[in-house]
Every structure is written in C-alpha cells, then in structure tokens.
C-alpha positions in Angstrom: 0.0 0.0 0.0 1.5 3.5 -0.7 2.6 5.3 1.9 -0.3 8.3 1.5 -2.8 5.5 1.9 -1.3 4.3 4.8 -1.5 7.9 6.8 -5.1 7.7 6.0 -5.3 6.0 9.6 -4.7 8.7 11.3 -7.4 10.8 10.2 -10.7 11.7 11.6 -13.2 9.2 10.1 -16.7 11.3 8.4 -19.6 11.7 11.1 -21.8 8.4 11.6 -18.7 5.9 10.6 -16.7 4.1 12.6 -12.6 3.5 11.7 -11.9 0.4 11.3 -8.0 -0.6 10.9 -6.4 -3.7 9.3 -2.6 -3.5 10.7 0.6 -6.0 11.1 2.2 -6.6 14.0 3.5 -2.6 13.6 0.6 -1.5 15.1 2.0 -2.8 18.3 4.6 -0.2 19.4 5.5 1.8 16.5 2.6 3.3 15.9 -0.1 4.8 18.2 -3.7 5.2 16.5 -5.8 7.5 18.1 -9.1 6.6 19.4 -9.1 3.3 19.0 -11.7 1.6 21.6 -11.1 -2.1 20.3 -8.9 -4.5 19.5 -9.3 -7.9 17.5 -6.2 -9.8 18.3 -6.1 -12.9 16.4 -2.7 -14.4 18.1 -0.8 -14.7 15.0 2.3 -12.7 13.4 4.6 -13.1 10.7 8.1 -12.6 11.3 11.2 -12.9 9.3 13.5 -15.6 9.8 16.5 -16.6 8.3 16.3 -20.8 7.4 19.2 -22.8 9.0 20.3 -24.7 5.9 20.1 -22.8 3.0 20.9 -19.0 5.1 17.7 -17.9 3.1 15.2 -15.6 4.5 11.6 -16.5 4.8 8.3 -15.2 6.3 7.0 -17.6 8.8 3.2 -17.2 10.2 3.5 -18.1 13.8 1.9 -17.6 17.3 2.8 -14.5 18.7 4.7 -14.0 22.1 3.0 -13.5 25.1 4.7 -10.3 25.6 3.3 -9.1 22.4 -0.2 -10.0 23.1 -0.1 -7.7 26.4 1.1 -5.3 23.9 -1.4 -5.6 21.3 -4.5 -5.2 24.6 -2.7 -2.3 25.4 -3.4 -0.7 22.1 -7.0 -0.6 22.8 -8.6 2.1 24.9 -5.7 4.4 25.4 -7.6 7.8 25.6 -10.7 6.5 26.9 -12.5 3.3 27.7 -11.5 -0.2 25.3 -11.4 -4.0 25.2 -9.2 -6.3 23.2 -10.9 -9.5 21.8 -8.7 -12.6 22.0 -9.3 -15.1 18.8 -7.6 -17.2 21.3 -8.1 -19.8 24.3 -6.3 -19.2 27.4 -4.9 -22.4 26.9 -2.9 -21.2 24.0 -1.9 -18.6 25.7 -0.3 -19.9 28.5 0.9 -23.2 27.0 1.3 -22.4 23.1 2.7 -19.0 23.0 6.1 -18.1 23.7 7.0 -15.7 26.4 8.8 -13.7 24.4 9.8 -13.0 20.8 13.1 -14.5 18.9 15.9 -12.3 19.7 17.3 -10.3 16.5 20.4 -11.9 16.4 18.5 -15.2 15.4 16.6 -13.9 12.8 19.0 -11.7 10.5 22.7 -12.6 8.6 25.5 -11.9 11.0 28.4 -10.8 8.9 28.5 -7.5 10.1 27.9 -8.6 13.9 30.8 -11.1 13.0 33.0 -8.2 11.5 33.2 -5.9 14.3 33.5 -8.4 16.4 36.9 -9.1 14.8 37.5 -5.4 14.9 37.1 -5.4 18.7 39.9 -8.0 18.8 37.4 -10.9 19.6 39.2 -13.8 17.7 37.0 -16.6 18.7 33.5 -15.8 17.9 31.8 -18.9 18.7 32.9 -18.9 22.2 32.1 -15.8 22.8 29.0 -15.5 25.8 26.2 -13.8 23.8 22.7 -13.4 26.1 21.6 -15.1 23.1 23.7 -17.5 21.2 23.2 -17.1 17.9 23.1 -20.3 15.1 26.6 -22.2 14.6 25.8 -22.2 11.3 24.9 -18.5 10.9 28.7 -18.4 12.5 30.0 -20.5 10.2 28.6 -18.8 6.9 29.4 -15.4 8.1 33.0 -16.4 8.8 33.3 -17.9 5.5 31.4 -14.9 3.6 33.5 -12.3 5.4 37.2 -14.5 4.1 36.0 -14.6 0.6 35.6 -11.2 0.4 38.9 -10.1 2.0 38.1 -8.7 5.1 39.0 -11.6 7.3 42.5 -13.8 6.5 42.2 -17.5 5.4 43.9 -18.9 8.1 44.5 -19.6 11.7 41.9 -17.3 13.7 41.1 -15.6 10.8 42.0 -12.1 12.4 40.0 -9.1 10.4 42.6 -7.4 7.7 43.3 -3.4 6.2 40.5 -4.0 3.8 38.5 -5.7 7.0 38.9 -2.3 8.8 37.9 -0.5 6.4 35.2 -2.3 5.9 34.0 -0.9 9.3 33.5 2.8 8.5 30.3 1.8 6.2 26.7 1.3 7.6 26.2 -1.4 5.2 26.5 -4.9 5.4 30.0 -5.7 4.0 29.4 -7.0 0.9 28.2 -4.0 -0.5 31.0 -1.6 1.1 33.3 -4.5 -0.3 32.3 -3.1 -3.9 32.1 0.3 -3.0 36.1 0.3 -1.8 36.7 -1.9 -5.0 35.5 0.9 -6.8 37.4 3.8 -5.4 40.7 1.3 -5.4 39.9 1.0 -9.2 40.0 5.0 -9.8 36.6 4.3 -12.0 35.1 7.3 -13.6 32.7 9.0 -11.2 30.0 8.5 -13.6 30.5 4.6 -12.4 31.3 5.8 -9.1 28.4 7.7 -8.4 25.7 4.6 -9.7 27.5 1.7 -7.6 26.9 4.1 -4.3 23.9 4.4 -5.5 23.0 0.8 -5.5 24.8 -0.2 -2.7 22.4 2.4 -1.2 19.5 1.1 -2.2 19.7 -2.4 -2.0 21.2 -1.9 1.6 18.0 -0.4 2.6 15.2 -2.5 0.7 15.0 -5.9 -1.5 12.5 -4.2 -3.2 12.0 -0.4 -4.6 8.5 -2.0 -6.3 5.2 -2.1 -4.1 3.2 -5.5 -4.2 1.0 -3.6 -7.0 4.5 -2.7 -9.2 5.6 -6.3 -8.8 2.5 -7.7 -10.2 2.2 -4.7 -13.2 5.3 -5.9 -13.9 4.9 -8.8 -17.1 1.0 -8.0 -16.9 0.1 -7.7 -20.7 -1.6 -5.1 -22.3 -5.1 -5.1 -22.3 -6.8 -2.2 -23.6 -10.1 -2.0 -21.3 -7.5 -2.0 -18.3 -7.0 1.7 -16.7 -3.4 0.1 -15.3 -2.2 -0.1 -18.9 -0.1 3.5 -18.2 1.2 2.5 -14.8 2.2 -1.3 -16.2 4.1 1.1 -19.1 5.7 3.1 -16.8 6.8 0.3 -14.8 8.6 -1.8 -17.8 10.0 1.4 -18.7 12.0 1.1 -15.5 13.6 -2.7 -16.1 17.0 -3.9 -17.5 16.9 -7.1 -18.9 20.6 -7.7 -17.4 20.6 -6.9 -14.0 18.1 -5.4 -10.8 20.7 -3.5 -10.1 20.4 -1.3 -13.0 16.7 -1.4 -12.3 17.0 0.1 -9.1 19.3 2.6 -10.5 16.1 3.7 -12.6 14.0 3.3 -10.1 16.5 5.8 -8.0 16.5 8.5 -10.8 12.9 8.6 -11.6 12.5 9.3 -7.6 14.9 12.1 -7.7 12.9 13.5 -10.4 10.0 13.6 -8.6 10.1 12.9 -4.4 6.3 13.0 -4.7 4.0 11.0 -3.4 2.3 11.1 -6.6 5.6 10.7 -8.6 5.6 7.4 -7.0 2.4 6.2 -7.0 1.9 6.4 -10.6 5.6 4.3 -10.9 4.5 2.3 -8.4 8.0 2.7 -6.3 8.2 2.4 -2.3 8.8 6.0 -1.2 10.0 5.6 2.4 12.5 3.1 0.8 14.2 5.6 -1.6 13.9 8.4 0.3 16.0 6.2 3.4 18.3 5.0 0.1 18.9 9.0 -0.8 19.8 9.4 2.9 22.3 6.6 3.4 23.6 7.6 -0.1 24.7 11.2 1.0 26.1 9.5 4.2 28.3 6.8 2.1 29.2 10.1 0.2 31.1 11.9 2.8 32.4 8.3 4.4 34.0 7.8 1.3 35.6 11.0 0.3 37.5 10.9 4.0 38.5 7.2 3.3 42.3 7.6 4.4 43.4 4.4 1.9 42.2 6.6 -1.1 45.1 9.5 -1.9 42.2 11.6 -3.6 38.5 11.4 -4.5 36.8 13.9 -7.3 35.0 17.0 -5.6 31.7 15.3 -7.0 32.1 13.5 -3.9 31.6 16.6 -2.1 28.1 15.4 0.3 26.9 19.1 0.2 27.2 19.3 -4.0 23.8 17.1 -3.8 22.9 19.0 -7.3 26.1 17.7 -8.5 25.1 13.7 -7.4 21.5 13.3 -8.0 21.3 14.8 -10.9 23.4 16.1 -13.9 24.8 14.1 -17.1 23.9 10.7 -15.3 20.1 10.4 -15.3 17.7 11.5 -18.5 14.9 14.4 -17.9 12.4 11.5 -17.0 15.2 9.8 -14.4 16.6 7.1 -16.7 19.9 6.1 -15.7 22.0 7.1 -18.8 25.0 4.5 -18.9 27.1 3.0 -22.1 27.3 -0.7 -22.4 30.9 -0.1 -20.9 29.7 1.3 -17.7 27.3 -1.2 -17.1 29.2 -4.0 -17.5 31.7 -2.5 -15.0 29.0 -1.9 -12.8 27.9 -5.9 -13.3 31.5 -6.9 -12.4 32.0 -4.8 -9.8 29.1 -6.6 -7.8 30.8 -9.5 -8.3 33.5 -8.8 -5.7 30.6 -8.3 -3.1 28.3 -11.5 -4.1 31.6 -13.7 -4.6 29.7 -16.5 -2.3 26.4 -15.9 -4.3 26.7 -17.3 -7.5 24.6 -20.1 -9.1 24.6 -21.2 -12.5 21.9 -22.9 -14.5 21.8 -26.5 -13.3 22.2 -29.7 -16.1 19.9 -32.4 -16.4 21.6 -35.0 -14.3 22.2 -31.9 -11.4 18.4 -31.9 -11.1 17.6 -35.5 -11.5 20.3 -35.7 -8.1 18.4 -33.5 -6.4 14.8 -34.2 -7.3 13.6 -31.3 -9.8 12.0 -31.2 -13.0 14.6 -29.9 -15.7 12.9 -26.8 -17.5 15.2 -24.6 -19.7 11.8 -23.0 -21.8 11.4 -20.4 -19.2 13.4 -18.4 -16.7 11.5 -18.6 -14.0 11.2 -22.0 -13.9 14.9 -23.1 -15.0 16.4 -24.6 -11.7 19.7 -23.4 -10.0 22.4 -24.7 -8.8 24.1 -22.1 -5.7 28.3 -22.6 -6.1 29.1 -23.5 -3.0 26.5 -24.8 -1.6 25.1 -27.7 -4.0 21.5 -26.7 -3.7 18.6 -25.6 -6.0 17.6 -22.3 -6.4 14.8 -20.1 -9.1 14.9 -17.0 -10.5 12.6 -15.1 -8.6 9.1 -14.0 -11.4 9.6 -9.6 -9.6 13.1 -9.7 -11.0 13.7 -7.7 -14.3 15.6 -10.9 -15.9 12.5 -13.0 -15.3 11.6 -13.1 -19.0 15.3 -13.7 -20.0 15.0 -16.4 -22.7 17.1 -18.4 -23.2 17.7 -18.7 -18.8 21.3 -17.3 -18.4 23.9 -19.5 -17.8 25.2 -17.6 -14.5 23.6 -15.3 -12.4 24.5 -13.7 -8.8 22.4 -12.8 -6.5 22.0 -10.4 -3.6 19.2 -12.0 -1.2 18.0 -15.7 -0.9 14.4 -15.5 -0.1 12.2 -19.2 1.0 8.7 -18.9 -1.1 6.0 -21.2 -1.9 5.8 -21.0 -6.2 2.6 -21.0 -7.7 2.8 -24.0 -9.7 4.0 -26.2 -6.0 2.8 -26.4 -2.7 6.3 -26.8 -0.9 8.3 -23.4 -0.4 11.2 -23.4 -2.8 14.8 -21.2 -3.1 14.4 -17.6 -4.9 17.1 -15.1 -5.6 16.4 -11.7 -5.5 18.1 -8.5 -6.5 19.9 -10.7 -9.9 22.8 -10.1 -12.4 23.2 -11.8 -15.1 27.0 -12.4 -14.9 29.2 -14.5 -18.1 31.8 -17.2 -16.4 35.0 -14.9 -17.9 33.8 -11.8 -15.6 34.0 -15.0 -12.9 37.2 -16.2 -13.4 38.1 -12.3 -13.6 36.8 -11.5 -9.9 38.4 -14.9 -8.7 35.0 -17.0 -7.8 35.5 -20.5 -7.8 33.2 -22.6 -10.1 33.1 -25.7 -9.2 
C-alpha cells in the first residue's frame, strides 16, 4: 500500500462511521492510532527468519509471544475506555505461545555482527558468551562470507585485515562496502562511481524499490479496457533485462525526479525506501571522500554538491539512468567482488535429476539453479527484471536468498532476488571459484 494511503489512519473518520484498521504486527509499538476503543487480536504474526540450511530468508506465520499479546490489549482504549478481543483460548496462551519474541540476532545474517567483532579483537567468535547465542551455522557462513571477500585472513583465527577495517567505516552490510572500496581502489570514472553508491544504497535499505502492486504490473500484458495499462508502461519502462541492479538505478533516478508521493504512485516505487536509500547515499558520500586508503577522491564527492550527485549528465529528464554498455558491465562486475559467495549457475539435467527437480530450460523462472558452494537448488525469482530472459542465463549472482512457496507447488522453494546476469570470464576475472 503507498505510503499516503497508509496515513489515512490517522485521520478523523466522516460523522456516523466508525474507523476500522487492518494493521501488522506494527501497530503494536510503533505506531499509536488514536481513538481506538477495540482491538481484534487474532494471536498470529509473521516474522522474518532466516532458514538454518540454506541461510535464506523466509516469512514464517506463527503464534505470537505472550509479551506481544499484552502489547497488542494495550493498544486498545488508550484515551478512553476499550477492550481487546482474543481469537484465542487461554490455553494457548499460557501453554502455546512463547513468552517472548526470537531475539534479533536469530533472525538476520550476521556478517556484520561477525565483523566488528573481529574489529574489537574478539578472535573466537563462537565462544564468545552472547545473552543469546546465535546459530553455529549462521557463525559459520558469516566467517566464511567475510574470508572470501577479504576482510577476514584465510587462516588460523582468521584475524580481520586493512581491507576488514575499512570495511567498518560503512553502515552497510559488508558486501556492498566490499564493492564500493573496489570501486574507489579501481579509480573508476565518477559516472561509475556515483551509480555503484547508489545501488549499494538502495539495496542496503530494501530488496525491493517496487510495491506488491508494481511487482504484479510488472509482465502484466496489455489489455486495452485496463486503466493500469499507463502504470504497467511506466513500470517496464524502468527494467533492464541484465541486472536489478540497474533497475533500481532507474527506479533511484525517476525518484529524484520527482520525491512525490504522486511521482511514486503512478511508478509504483516504495517511497519511504528511496527516500531512506537518498539518505544513506549522501552518508556513504562523505564516508567515502575521507577514506584515508584513497590519496584523492573527485570534488563530485563533495556530500553538500547534492545538485552535483543526484542529478546532472547521469540520469535522463524522465530519471533514466543514462549508462554506455561499458559502464554497465563495470557496474555488473564490480558486484561480483561483493556477491563472490552468491553465484549459481543454471543447473544440467543430471544436477536436477540428483536433487529431485523437473529440468525446464523454456522459461526463466522455472529453470532450476544450482548455488556454487553450496550444492542446492535455487529459481529466479518471477519480480526480477531478468525474469523473462530467454534463453535462462547461464550464471547469475544474487543479492538476497528468499524461501517462497511458487505457484505451480505447494512446498516453499529457493528464490534469488536483487539478480545479475554475470558470463563465467567476468567470474574467473573476480576470482570465484566454479566448481
């Protein structure tokens, strides 16, 4: 739902009708609504979790804590009399529902948890006494994550490295600062520069810049009697059939255009998103132009010349990123030095008869994956702008792992999100390993 929408809540309904609010689990402490007499509570939430053996994140639809129930009843009646109505028995209550909610550090990737760890000269991680102790595998797969892209050494206690430190000085998680440092290291032309901050922005705040209804606009055909024809026009307008990436950096520039609400309605792009991705991009800005590794960065670096960054020769009157085939392959290899660890290619016919799939290669969607390094199957996720690739590419990366149920199959499967199509030179190139 745009975000206009959403501030409808807090208006005064018209005379003789009564509000009525469908919320998430947001409405529990983020957000206060006033005059709200009642609450229907139904005992349920989803939460984000991140799956044990494939380090995927999925959306699980559990019973909520008990702690969050008290704080659901306390939404209702805040400024006058309420009652909260309990789609629940006691019984679940007390013997069902946990006390309280799964810590943080269980539920998200901990590479940069892992990282400044190291920096604080905390060798062994595993041993160390969280109040929580987080999944050895989680451990495990940030440690490795964190060597492959240079900021740990391969050996002994793996102790964090120059690149590992400076690592540190970006608020992102490290693979995208990994690129952003590649970048400056390279001395790449601004105009390169400039989008792969960009994108690391971005897809540091969000795996989506697309609401639910731009997703679905997306590979809608045109039909004629449809008033979303426009919208589903505008939307296309915004994908490259290489890479997300580059569709973000579209999306980005059709935002600056325009901060509107309206602006974004009509291209149906998240809003709060980009304008949190503008804000971390000014920030990532100045961090960079004060890296003390870097003997000199352009004054287009300058965080105050925002006239300068978010607009001039690099985006088209209508916010179209304007980029040569040369700059956007750089900007596809470049991401290749932060995804090093997520890689698949498309898997053979005996691959998927090993690990139970039906072999498909007439549609990209539906050609299976095989992740490098990790010898399991993965899909091409049907939001991402290379969905209707044919024929599938051979090798893609990746920037999330997401655990869905696909339409055609009742049990969840792999996705990748946020894809590059990459060729296995620009591999051998950033140094991944393919077999």
């Amino acid at each position: 739902m745009d975000f206009s929408r959403q501030q409808e809540v807090f208006l005064e309904p018209p005379r003789g009708k009564r509000l009525c609010v469908v919320a998430t689990n947001v409405a529990e402490t983020s957000i206060t609504i006033p005059n709200i007499r009642y609450v229907v509570d139904t005992g349920r939430v989803k939460m984000k979790t991140i799956d044990e053996s494939t380090g995927a994140s999925c959306f699980c639809i559990k019973w909520t804590s008990q702690a969050s129930a008290e704080q659901r009843s306390g939404r209702a009646g805040r400024v006058g009399p309420g009652h909260c109505y309990r789609l629940y028995s006691t019984a679940v209550y007390s013997n069902i529902m946990p006390k309280h909610s799964l810590p943080e550090i269980l539920r998200t990737s901990l590479e940069s948890v892992v990282l400044l760890m190291k920096h604080l000269g905390i060798d062994n991680v595993g041993s160390f006494p969280f109040p929580s102790p987080p999944n050895e595998n989680d451990l495990k797969r940030a440690l490795t994550h964190l060597t492959l892209i240079g900021a740990l050494d391969s050996h002994g206690e793996r102790r964090i490295t120059t690149l590992g430190k400076r690592l540190m000085a970006y608020p992102i998680p490290p693979r995208f600062s990994r690129v952003l440092l590649e970048a400056l290291d390279r001395k790449l032309p601004d105009s390169v520069l400039i989008m792969v901050v960009i994108i690391a922005a971005v897809y540091s705040t969000t795996t989506s810049v697309f609401t639910g209804e731009g997703n679905r606009l997306k590979w809608k055909t045109n039909d004629p009697n449809s008033s979303d024809d426009e919208r589903r026009s505008l939307v296309s307008s915004l994908l490259n059939p290489g890479s997300d990436l580059i569709t973000s950096l579209n999306a980005f520039g059709v935002y600056l255009t325009d901060t509107s609400s309206g602006n974004c309605h009509r291209y149906c792009l998240v809003q709060k998103s980009l304008s949190e991705a503008r804000q971390l991009k000014q920030q990532l800005q100045a961090l960079m132009s004060h890296d003390t590794v870097v003997e000199q960065v352009d004054d287009t670096l300058d965080v105050n010349d925002i006239g300068t960054m978010d607009s001039g020769p690099h985006f088209s009157d209508h916010g179209l990123v304007k980029l040569s085939k040369e700059q956007e392959i750089n900007i596809r290899k470049l991401f290749i030095y932060g995804l090093v660890d997520q890689v698949a290619r498309r898997a053979t016919i005996q691959e998927c008869r090993y690990h139970g799939v039906e072999y498909k290669d007439n549609k990209a969607t539906k050609a299976p994956y095989i992740l490098l390094g990790r010898a399991m199957i993965s899909y091409i996720h049907p939001t991402s702008s290379i969905a209707r690739t044919f024929p599938p590419p051979e090798y893609v990366t990746f920037a999330f792992l997401q655990r869905s149920v696909r339409s055609e199959r009742k049990e969840p499967a792999t996705m990748m999100l946020g894809l590059t199509i990459v060729t296995k030179e620009w591999l051998h190139d950033c140094g991944v390993i393919l077999e």
